[in-house]
One Martini backbone bead per residue (centre of mass of N, CA, C, O) as a GRO file, in nm:
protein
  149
    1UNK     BB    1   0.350   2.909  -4.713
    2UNK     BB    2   0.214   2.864  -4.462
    3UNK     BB    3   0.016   3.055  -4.165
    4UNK     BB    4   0.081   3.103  -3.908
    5UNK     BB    5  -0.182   3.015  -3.620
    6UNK     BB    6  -0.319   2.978  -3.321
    7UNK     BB    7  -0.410   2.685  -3.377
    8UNK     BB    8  -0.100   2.562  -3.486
    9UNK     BB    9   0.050   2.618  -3.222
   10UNK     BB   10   0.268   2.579  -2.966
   11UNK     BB   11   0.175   2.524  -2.599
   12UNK     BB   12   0.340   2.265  -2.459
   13UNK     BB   13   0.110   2.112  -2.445
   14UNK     BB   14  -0.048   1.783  -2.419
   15UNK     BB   15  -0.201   1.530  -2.480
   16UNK     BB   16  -0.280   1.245  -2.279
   17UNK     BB   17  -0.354   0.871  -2.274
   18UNK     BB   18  -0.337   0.894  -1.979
   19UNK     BB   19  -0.383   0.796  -1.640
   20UNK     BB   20  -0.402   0.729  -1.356
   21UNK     BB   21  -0.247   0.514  -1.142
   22UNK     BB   22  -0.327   0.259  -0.961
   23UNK     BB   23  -0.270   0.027  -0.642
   24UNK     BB   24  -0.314  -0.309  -0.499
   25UNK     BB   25  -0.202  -0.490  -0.205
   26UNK     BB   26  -0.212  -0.844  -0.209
   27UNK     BB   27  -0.339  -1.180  -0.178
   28UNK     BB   28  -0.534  -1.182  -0.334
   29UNK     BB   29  -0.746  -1.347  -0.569
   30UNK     BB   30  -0.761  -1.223  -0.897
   31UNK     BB   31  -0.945  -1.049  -1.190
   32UNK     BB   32  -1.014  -0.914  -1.403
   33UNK     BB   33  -1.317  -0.715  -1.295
   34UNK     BB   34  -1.304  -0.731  -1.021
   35UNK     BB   35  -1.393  -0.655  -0.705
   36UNK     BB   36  -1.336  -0.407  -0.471
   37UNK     BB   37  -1.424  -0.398  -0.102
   38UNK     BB   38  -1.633  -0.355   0.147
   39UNK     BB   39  -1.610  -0.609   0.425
   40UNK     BB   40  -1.359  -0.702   0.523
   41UNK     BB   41  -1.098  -0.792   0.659
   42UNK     BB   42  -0.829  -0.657   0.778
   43UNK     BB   43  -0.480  -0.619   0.770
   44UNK     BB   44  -0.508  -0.390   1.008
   45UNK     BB   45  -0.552  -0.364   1.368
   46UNK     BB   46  -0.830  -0.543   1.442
   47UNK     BB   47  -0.941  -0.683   1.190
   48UNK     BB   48  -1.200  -0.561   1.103
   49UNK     BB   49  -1.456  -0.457   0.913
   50UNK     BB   50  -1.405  -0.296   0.660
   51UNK     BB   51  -1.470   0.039   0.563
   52UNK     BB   52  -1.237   0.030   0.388
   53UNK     BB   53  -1.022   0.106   0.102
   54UNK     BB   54  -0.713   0.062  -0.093
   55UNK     BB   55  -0.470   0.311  -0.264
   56UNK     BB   56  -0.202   0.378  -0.474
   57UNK     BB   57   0.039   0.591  -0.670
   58UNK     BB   58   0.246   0.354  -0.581
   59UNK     BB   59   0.456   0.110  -0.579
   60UNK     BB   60   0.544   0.078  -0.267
   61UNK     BB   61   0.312   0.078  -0.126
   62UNK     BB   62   0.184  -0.191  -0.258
   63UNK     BB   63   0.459  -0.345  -0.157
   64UNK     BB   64   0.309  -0.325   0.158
   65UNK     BB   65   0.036  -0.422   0.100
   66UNK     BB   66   0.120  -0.713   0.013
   67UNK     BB   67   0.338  -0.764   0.281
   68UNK     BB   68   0.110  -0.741   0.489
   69UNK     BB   69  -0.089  -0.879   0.468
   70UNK     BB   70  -0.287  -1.140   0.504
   71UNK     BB   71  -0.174  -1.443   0.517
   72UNK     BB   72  -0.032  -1.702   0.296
   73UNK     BB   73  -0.025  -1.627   0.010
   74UNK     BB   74   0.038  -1.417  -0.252
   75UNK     BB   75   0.181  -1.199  -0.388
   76UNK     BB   76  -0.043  -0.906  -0.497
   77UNK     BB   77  -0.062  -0.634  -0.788
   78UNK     BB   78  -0.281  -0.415  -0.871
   79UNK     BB   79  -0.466  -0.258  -1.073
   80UNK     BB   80  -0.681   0.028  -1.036
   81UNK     BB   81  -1.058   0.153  -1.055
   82UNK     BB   82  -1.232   0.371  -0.939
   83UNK     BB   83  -1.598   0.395  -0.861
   84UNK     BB   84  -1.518   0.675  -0.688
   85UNK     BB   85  -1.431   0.814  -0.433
   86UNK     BB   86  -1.106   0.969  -0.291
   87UNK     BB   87  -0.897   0.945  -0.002
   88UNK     BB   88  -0.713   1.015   0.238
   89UNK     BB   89  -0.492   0.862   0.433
   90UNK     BB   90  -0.484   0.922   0.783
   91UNK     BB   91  -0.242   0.703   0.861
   92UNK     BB   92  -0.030   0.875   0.610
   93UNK     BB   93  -0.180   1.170   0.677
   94UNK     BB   94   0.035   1.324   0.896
   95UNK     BB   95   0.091   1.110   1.114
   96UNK     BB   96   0.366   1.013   0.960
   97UNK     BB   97   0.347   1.197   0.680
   98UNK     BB   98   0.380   1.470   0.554
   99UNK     BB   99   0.114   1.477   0.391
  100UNK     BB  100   0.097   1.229   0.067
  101UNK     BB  101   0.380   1.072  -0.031
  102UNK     BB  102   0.224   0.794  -0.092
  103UNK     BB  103  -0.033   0.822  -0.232
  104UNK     BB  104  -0.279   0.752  -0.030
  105UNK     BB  105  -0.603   0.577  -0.017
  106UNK     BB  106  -0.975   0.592   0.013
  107UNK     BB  107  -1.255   0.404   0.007
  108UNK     BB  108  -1.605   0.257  -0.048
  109UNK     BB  109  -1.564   0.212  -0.304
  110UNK     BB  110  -1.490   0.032  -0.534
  111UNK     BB  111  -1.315  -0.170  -0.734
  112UNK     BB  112  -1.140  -0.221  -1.056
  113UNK     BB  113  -0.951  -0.501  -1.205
  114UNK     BB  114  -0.736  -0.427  -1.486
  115UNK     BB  115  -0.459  -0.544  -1.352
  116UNK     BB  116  -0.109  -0.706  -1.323
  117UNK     BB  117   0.195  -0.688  -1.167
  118UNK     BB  118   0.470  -0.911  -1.210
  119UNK     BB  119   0.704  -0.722  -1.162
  120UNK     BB  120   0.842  -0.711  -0.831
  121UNK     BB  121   1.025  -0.611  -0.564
  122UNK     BB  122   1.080  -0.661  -0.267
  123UNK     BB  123   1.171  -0.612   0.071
  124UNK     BB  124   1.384  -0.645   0.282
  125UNK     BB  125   1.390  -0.862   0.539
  126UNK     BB  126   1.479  -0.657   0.761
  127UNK     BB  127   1.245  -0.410   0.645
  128UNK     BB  128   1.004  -0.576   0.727
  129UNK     BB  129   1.047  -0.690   0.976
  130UNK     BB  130   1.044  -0.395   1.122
  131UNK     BB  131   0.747  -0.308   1.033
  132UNK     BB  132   0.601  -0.567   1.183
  133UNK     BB  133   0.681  -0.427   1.412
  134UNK     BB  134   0.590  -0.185   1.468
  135UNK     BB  135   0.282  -0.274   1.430
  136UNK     BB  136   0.285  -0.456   1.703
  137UNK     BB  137   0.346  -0.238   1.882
  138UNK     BB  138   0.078  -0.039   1.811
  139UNK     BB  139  -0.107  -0.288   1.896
  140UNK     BB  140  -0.017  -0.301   2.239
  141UNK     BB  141  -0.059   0.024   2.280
  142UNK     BB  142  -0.363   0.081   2.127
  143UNK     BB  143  -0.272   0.158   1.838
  144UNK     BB  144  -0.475   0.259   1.589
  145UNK     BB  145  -0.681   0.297   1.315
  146UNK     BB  146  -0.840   0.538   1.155
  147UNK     BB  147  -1.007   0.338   0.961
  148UNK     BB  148  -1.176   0.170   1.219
  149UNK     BB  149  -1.352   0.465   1.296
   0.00000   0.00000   0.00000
Protein backbone atom coordinates (compact mmCIF):
# COMPACT_ATOMS: atom_id res chain seq x y z
CA UNK A 1 0.00 0.00 0.00
CA UNK A 2 1.72 3.32 -1.05
CA UNK A 3 2.05 6.12 2.09
CA UNK A 4 -0.39 8.86 1.43
CA UNK A 5 2.45 11.88 1.49
CA UNK A 6 1.19 16.04 1.75
CA UNK A 7 1.78 15.78 -1.92
CA UNK A 8 -1.47 13.45 -3.01
CA UNK A 9 -3.84 14.36 0.14
CA UNK A 10 -6.86 16.03 -0.80
CA UNK A 11 -7.25 19.73 0.12
CA UNK A 12 -10.80 20.57 -0.69
CA UNK A 13 -9.98 22.97 -3.57
CA UNK A 14 -10.17 21.62 -7.17
CA UNK A 15 -8.57 23.74 -10.39
CA UNK A 16 -11.76 24.16 -12.60
CA UNK A 17 -11.27 24.50 -16.20
CA UNK A 18 -13.63 27.38 -16.03
CA UNK A 19 -13.18 31.01 -15.82
CA UNK A 20 -15.54 33.88 -14.85
CA UNK A 21 -18.65 34.22 -17.98
CA UNK A 22 -19.78 37.76 -19.05
CA UNK A 23 -22.10 38.67 -21.24
CA UNK A 24 -23.52 41.20 -23.67
CA UNK A 25 -26.85 41.97 -24.34
CA UNK A 26 -27.91 43.76 -27.63
CA UNK A 27 -29.60 44.40 -30.67
CA UNK A 28 -26.10 44.76 -32.28
CA UNK A 29 -25.42 41.39 -35.36
CA UNK A 30 -22.33 40.27 -34.68
CA UNK A 31 -19.80 37.15 -34.95
CA UNK A 32 -17.81 35.66 -32.79
CA UNK A 33 -14.29 37.39 -32.92
CA UNK A 34 -15.91 40.74 -33.13
CA UNK A 35 -14.85 43.73 -31.00
CA UNK A 36 -17.37 45.78 -29.10
CA UNK A 37 -16.31 49.29 -28.34
CA UNK A 38 -16.61 52.77 -27.26
CA UNK A 39 -17.77 55.14 -28.92
CA UNK A 40 -21.26 53.96 -30.28
CA UNK A 41 -24.40 55.79 -29.56
CA UNK A 42 -25.72 54.66 -25.98
CA UNK A 43 -28.91 52.80 -25.48
CA UNK A 44 -30.10 55.14 -22.19
CA UNK A 45 -29.53 58.41 -21.02
CA UNK A 46 -29.58 61.23 -23.59
CA UNK A 47 -27.97 58.34 -26.36
CA UNK A 48 -24.36 60.39 -26.83
CA UNK A 49 -21.57 58.28 -27.69
CA UNK A 50 -20.84 56.01 -25.23
CA UNK A 51 -17.91 56.67 -23.28
CA UNK A 52 -18.41 52.93 -21.73
CA UNK A 53 -18.82 49.24 -22.62
CA UNK A 54 -20.90 47.04 -20.50
CA UNK A 55 -21.34 43.61 -19.65
CA UNK A 56 -22.47 41.54 -16.50
CA UNK A 57 -21.92 38.21 -15.03
CA UNK A 58 -25.73 37.71 -14.63
CA UNK A 59 -27.57 35.97 -17.60
CA UNK A 60 -30.81 38.03 -16.25
CA UNK A 61 -28.97 41.38 -16.50
CA UNK A 62 -28.24 40.48 -20.10
CA UNK A 63 -31.44 40.53 -20.97
CA UNK A 64 -32.29 43.36 -19.93
CA UNK A 65 -29.52 44.58 -21.93
CA UNK A 66 -31.00 42.91 -25.16
CA UNK A 67 -34.60 43.82 -24.25
CA UNK A 68 -33.86 47.50 -23.76
CA UNK A 69 -31.31 48.06 -26.52
CA UNK A 70 -32.40 50.72 -28.74
CA UNK A 71 -33.54 49.77 -32.57
CA UNK A 72 -35.66 47.48 -34.01
CA UNK A 73 -33.76 44.22 -34.99
CA UNK A 74 -33.43 40.85 -32.84
CA UNK A 75 -31.98 40.47 -29.49
CA UNK A 76 -28.89 39.11 -29.35
CA UNK A 77 -26.91 37.71 -25.70
CA UNK A 78 -23.23 37.22 -26.69
CA UNK A 79 -20.23 35.80 -24.43
CA UNK A 80 -17.79 38.44 -23.97
CA UNK A 81 -14.23 38.25 -23.27
CA UNK A 82 -12.98 41.99 -21.78
CA UNK A 83 -9.27 42.82 -22.96
CA UNK A 84 -8.51 45.33 -20.27
CA UNK A 85 -9.54 46.71 -16.57
CA UNK A 86 -14.17 46.20 -15.96
CA UNK A 87 -15.46 48.23 -13.06
CA UNK A 88 -18.34 48.72 -11.38
CA UNK A 89 -21.21 49.97 -13.56
CA UNK A 90 -22.26 53.27 -10.80
CA UNK A 91 -25.69 52.95 -12.08
CA UNK A 92 -26.71 49.72 -10.94
CA UNK A 93 -23.87 49.84 -8.25
CA UNK A 94 -25.36 51.55 -4.93
CA UNK A 95 -27.44 54.24 -6.95
CA UNK A 96 -30.38 51.26 -7.40
CA UNK A 97 -29.23 48.71 -5.63
CA UNK A 98 -26.71 48.35 -2.68
CA UNK A 99 -23.68 46.33 -3.86
CA UNK A 100 -23.65 45.29 -7.23
CA UNK A 101 -26.09 42.42 -7.33
CA UNK A 102 -26.18 42.17 -10.86
CA UNK A 103 -22.66 41.77 -11.29
CA UNK A 104 -23.28 44.89 -13.93
CA UNK A 105 -19.93 46.10 -14.84
CA UNK A 106 -17.94 48.83 -17.35
CA UNK A 107 -15.05 49.15 -19.48
CA UNK A 108 -13.17 51.31 -21.90
CA UNK A 109 -11.39 48.83 -22.95
CA UNK A 110 -13.04 46.35 -26.03
CA UNK A 111 -14.47 43.26 -25.83
CA UNK A 112 -14.12 40.52 -27.90
CA UNK A 113 -17.16 37.82 -29.30
CA UNK A 114 -16.42 34.38 -27.92
CA UNK A 115 -19.79 32.76 -28.06
CA UNK A 116 -23.70 33.41 -28.24
CA UNK A 117 -26.47 32.02 -26.04
CA UNK A 118 -29.16 31.60 -28.56
CA UNK A 119 -31.88 29.60 -26.06
CA UNK A 120 -32.99 32.47 -23.29
CA UNK A 121 -36.41 33.43 -22.19
CA UNK A 122 -36.93 37.75 -21.66
CA UNK A 123 -39.17 39.16 -19.60
CA UNK A 124 -42.81 38.99 -19.10
CA UNK A 125 -43.90 42.12 -21.60
CA UNK A 126 -45.97 43.84 -18.40
CA UNK A 127 -42.63 43.91 -16.41
CA UNK A 128 -40.93 45.23 -19.47
CA UNK A 129 -43.10 47.76 -19.89
CA UNK A 130 -43.07 48.89 -16.20
CA UNK A 131 -38.98 48.93 -17.07
CA UNK A 132 -39.50 50.95 -20.18
CA UNK A 133 -41.82 53.37 -18.53
CA UNK A 134 -39.27 53.79 -15.51
CA UNK A 135 -36.66 54.71 -17.56
CA UNK A 136 -38.54 57.22 -19.50
CA UNK A 137 -39.87 58.67 -16.22
CA UNK A 138 -36.18 59.44 -15.24
CA UNK A 139 -35.10 60.67 -18.86
CA UNK A 140 -37.99 63.52 -18.37
CA UNK A 141 -37.14 64.52 -14.85
CA UNK A 142 -33.49 65.05 -15.93
CA UNK A 143 -32.07 61.74 -14.29
CA UNK A 144 -29.15 61.42 -16.10
CA UNK A 145 -26.97 58.11 -16.41
CA UNK A 146 -24.08 58.12 -14.44
CA UNK A 147 -21.93 56.69 -17.58
CA UNK A 148 -22.96 59.58 -19.63
CA UNK A 149 -20.74 62.12 -17.29
Amino acid sequence: MKKETHENKPTGQHPTPFAQTYFHGTKADLKVGDLIEVGFNSNFGQRKNAKYIFLTATLDAAIWGAELAFGEERERIYLVEPSGAIEDDPDLTNRKFPGNPTLSYRSKEPFRVVGEVTAWQGHPAEQLAAMKAGLEKLLKQGIDSLNDE
